[in-house]
C-alpha positions as CSV (number, residue, x, y, z in Angstrom):
1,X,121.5,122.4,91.5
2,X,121.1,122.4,95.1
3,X,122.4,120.5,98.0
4,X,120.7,117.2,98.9
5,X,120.1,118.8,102.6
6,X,118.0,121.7,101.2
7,X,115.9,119.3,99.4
8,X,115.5,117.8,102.8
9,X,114.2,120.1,104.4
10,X,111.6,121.4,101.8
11,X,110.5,117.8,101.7
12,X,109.7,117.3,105.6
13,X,108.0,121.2,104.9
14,X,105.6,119.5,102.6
15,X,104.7,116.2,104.0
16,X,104.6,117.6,107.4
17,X,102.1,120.5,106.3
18,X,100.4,119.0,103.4
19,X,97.4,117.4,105.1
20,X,97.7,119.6,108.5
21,X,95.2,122.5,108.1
22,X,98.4,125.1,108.6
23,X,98.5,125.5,104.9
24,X,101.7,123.5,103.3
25,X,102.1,126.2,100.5
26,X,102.2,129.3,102.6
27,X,105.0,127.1,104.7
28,X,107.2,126.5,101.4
29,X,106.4,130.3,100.8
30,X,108.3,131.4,103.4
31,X,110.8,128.3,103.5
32,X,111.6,129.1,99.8
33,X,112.4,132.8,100.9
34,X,114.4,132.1,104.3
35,X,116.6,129.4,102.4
36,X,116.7,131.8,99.4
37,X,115.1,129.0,97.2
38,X,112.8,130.6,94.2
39,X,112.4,131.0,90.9
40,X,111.0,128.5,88.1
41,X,113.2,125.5,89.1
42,X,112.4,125.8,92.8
43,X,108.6,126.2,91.8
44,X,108.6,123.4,89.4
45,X,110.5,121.1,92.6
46,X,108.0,122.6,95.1
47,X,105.0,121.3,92.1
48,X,107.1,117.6,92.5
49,X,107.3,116.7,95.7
50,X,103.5,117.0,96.3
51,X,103.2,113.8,94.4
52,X,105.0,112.5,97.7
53,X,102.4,113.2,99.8
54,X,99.4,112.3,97.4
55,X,101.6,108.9,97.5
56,X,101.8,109.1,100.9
57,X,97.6,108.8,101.0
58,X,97.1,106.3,98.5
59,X,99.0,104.0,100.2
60,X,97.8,104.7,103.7
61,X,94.0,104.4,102.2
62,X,94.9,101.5,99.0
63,X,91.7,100.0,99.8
64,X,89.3,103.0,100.2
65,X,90.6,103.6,96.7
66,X,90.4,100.0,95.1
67,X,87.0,100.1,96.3
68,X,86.1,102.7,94.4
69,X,86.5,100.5,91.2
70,X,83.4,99.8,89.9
71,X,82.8,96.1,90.2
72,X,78.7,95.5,90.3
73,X,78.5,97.7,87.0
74,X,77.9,101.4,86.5
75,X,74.5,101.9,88.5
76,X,76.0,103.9,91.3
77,X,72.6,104.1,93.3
78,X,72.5,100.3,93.9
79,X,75.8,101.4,95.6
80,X,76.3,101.6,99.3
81,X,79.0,104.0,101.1
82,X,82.0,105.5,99.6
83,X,82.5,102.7,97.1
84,X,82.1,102.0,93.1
85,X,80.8,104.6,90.8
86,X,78.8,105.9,94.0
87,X,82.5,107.2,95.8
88,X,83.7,108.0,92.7
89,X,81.0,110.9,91.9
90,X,81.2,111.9,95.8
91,X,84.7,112.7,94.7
92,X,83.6,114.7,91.3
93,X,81.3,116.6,93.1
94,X,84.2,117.5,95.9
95,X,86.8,118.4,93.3
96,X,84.9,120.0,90.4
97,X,84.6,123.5,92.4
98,X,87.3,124.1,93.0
99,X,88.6,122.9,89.1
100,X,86.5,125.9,87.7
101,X,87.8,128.1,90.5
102,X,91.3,127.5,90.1
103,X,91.1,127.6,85.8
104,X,89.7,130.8,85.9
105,X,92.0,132.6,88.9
106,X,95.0,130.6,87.9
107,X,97.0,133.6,86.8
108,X,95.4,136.1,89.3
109,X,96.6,133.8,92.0
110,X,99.9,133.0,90.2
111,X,100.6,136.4,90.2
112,X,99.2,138.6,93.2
113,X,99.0,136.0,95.8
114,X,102.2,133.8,96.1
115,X,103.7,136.4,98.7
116,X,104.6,136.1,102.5
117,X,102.0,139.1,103.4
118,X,99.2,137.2,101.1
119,X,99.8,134.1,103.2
120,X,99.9,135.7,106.3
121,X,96.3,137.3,106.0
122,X,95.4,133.8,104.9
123,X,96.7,132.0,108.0
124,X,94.9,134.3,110.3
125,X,91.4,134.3,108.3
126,X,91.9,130.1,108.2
127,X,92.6,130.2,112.2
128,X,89.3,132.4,112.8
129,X,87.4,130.0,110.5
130,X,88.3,127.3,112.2
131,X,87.4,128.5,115.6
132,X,84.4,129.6,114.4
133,X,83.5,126.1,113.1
134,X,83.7,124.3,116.3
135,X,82.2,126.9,118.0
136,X,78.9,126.8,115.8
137,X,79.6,123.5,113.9
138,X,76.5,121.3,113.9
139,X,76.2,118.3,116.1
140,X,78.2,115.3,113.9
141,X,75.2,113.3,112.5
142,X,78.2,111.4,110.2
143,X,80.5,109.6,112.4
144,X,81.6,106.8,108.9
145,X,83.0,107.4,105.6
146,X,80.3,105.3,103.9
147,X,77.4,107.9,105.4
148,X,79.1,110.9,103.1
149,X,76.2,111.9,101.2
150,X,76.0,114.0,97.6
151,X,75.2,116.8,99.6
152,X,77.8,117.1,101.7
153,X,80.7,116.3,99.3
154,X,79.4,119.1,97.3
155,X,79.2,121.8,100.3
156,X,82.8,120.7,101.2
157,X,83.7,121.0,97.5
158,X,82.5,124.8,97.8
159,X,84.7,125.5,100.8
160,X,87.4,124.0,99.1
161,X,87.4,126.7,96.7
162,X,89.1,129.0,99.6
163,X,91.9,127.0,99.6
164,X,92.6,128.8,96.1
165,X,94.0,131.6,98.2
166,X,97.9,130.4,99.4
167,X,97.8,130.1,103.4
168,X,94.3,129.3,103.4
169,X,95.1,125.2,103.6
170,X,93.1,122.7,101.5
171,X,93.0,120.6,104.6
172,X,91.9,123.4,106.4
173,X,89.1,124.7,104.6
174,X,87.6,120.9,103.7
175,X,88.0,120.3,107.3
176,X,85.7,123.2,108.2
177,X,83.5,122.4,105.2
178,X,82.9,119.0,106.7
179,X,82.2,120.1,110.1
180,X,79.4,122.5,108.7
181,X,78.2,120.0,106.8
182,X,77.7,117.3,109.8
183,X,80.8,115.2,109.9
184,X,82.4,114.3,112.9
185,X,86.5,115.2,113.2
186,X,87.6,111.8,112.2
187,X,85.8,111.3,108.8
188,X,86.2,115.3,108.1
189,X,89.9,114.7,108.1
190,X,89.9,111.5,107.0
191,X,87.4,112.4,103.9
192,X,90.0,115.6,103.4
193,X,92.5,113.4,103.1
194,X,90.5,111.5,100.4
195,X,89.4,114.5,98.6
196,X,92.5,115.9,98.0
197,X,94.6,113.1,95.7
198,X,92.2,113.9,92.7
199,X,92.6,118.0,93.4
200,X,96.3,117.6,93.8
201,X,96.9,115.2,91.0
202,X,94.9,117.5,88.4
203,X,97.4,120.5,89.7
204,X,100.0,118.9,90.3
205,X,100.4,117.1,86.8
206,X,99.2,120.1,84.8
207,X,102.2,122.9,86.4
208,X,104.8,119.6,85.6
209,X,102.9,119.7,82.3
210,X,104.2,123.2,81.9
211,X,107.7,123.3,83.6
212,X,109.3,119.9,82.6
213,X,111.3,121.2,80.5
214,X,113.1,122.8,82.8
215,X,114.3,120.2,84.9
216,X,117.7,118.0,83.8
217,X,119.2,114.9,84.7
218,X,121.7,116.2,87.4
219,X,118.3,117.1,89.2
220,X,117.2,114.2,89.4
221,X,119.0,112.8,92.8
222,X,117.6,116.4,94.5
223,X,113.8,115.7,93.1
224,X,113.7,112.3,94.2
225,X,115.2,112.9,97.8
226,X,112.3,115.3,98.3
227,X,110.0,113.1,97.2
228,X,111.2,110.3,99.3
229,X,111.1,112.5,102.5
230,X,107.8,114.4,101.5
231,X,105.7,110.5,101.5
232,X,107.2,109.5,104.9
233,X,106.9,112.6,106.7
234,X,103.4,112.6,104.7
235,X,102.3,109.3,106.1
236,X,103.5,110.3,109.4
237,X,101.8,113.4,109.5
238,X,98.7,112.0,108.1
239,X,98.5,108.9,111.2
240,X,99.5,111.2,113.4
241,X,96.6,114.1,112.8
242,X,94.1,111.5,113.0
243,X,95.0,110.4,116.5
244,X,95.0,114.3,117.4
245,X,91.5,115.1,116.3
246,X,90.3,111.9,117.8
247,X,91.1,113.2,121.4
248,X,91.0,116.7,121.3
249,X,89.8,119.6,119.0
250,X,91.1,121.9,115.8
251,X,91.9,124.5,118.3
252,X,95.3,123.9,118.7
253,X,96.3,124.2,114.6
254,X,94.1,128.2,114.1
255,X,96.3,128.9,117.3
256,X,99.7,127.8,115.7
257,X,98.5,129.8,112.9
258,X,97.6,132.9,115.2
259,X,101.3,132.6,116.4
260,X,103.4,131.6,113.3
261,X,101.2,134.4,111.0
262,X,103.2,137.2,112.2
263,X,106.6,135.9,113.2
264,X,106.4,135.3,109.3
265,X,105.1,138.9,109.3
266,X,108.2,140.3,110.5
267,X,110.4,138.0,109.2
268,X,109.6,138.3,106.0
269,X,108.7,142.1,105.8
């Protein structure tokens, strides 16, 4: 297939961008067109490595996870925090927007808005609604995980529909969604991180659904070297964010995606 450095590359592409609020699929976008790396294969390989980084967060959070098995029976309100049944319809009401969003717009996004300019547009939008959001956020009444009420999960589930449009960032747009909604930085990202293993799972399995018959055994050593590399630089990424928005603010990501949007622009154009 390909050379073991491309895969490499692409994998460092997606763990690096995946939980960042830059947008990790407009990044492959524009990787998959400057390394000449498309078609079915490529998307199918693009679909794979993903299940780096959602490895990447189950390991780094094992026990937020394992504590969402339900141990005291199935009467979530008896339930404190982000545990049990209780964390486990927090996460339902999170994910389920954007589920009907993306069954229904599947093929409209497939097809009209996998494109450089597409993702352009949606890195600059993201960047404006991220300044905007900690400009006029609320003050952080939610400062711990286990304070994540219904409400809020299903606010950030709404915004989570924009990430439907390539560019826009998953991380990005729950991010915002948390801030409006009264969580601090930490638990926003942290809870985005959270949020997004059920999402990407769904997605990810269903496209592997539909393209594994493509792949062959000679693939297998160029799949699983981007896998390996997407969960470190994943786990990396994802340690490395949280010390960021601990000490200073979002600002710094909607500026690199003010300044990368149209270098991308004219490179791709």
């Amino acid at each position: 297939m390909q050379d073991l450095g491309l895969a490499v590359i692409l994998g460092l592409v997606e763990g690096i961008t995946e939980y960042l609020p830059v947008s990790s699929t407009g990044h492959l976008i524009v990787a998959g067109n400057l390394l000449n790396f498309s078609g079915e294969k490529a998307s199918c390989f693009e679909v794979f490595i993903q299940l780096g980084a959602i490895l990447a967060v189950l390991v780094l959070y094992w026990q937020r996870f394992v504590g969402l098995i339900p141990v005291r029976g199935i009467k979530w309100c008896n339930e404190d925090g982000f545990s049990g049944v209780r964390g486990i319809v927090i996460l339902v009401l999170t994910t389920i927007p954007a589920v009907i969003g993306g069954l229904l717009a599947h093929r409209f996004i497939k097809e009209h808005l996998f494109s450089p300019i597409t993702v352009v547009w949606a890195l600059i939008v993201g960047a404006i609604g991220i300044l905007i959001a900690e400009k006029y956020r609320p003050e952080a009444k939610i400062t711990e995980l286990d304070q994540l009420g219904m409400g809020q999960a299903l606010m950030i589930g709404c915004f989570q529909c924009l990430a439907l449009w390539p560019g826009m960032s998953r991380s990005a747009c729950t991010i915002v969604g948390g801030l409006f909604s009264g969580l601090d930085r930490k638990v926003a990202a942290e809870y985005s991180f959270l949020a997004a293993v059920p999402l990407m799972i769904a997605a990810t399995l269903y496209d592997l659904y539909k393209e594994w018959h493509l792949l062959e055994m000679s693939d297998f050593a160029f799949f699983a070297t981007g896998l390996v590399v997407s969960f470190i630089s994943a786990a990396v990424a994802v340690k490395t964010f949280i010390a960021i928005v601990q000490k200073w603010s979002l600002v710094p990501f909607a500026c690199y995606r003010l300044i990368i949007a149209p270098i991308i622009y004219f490179v791709m154009k």
